[in-house]
N, C-alpha and C positions, 0 to 999 in steps of 0.2 A: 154673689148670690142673686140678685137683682137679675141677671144677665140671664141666669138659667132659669128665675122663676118665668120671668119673661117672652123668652125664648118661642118663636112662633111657630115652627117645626117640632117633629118628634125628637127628642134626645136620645139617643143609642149609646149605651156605654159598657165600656170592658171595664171587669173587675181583676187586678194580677196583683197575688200578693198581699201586704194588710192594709185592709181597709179600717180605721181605727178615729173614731169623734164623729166627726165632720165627713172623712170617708165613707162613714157609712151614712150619716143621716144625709147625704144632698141626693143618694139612691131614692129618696120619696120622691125627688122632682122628677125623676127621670122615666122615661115612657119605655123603655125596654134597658133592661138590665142582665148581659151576659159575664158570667165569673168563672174564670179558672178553676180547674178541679181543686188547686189547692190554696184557692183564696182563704184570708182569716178573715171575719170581721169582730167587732167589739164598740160595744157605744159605755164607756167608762166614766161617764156623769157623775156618777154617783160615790166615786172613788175620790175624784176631782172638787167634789163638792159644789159642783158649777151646772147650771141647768142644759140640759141639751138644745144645740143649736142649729139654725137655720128653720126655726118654725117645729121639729121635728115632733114633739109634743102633740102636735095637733095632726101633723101628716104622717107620721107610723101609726096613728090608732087607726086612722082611717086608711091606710095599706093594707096592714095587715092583721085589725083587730086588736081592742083595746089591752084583754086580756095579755096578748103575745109579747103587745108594745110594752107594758110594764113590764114585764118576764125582761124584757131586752135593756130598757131604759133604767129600772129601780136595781137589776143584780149585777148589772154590767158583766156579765159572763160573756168568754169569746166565744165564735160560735165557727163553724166552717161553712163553705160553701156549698155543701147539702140540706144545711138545715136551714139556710138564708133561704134556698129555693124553698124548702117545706111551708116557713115562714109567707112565702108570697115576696121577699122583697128583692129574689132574684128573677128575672126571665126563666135563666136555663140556665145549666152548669155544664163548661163544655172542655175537655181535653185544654191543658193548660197550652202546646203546641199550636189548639187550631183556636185558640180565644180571639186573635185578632183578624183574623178571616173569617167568622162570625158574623152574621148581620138576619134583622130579621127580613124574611118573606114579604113581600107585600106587593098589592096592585094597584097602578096609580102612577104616577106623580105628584110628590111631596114638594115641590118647588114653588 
């Protein structure tokens, strides 16, 4: 975790498949977030009886708003990769085929 909070460049990450605890909560770190159309996620804390990890407590309210983050954090309800993007905790949701040809736009050098 350290590695990614860290991490001196943008993070670019594909979402395939379930993203579930920890899969979903280290998406706060990350600076562009693309998911397969039929990505699942789920943050299941509360089932678990264990606090949510990787800081996420403090880094989903402030992604995508406190109200949302408990909606997510307190029912542990699964959600799909439509409503993560509604949510704000995805970039885009893109054809599960072309997720990993995927990348954002940009002008620069990030090096």
């Amino acid at each position: 975790m350290n590695a990614l909070v860290d991490f001196d460049k943008p993070i670019v990450v594909a979402v395939q498949g379930a993203a579930i605890g920890g899969g979903t909560t280290m998406l706060t770190h990350c600076d562009f977030v693309y998911a397969g159309e039929s990505a699942k996620f789920r943050m299941p804390f509360i089932d678990l009886a264990v606090l949510p990890e990787f800081g996420s407590s403090c880094s989903l309210p402030a992604r995508i708003g406190h109200i949302r983050a408990a909606e997510l954090i307190l029912l542990g309800l699964p959600f799909d990769a439509r409503r993560a993007a509604e949510l704000g905790l995805v970039t885009r949701v893109v054809p599960d085929q072309n997720l990993l040809a995927q990348r954002p736009k940009w002008r620069g050098n990030w090096q």
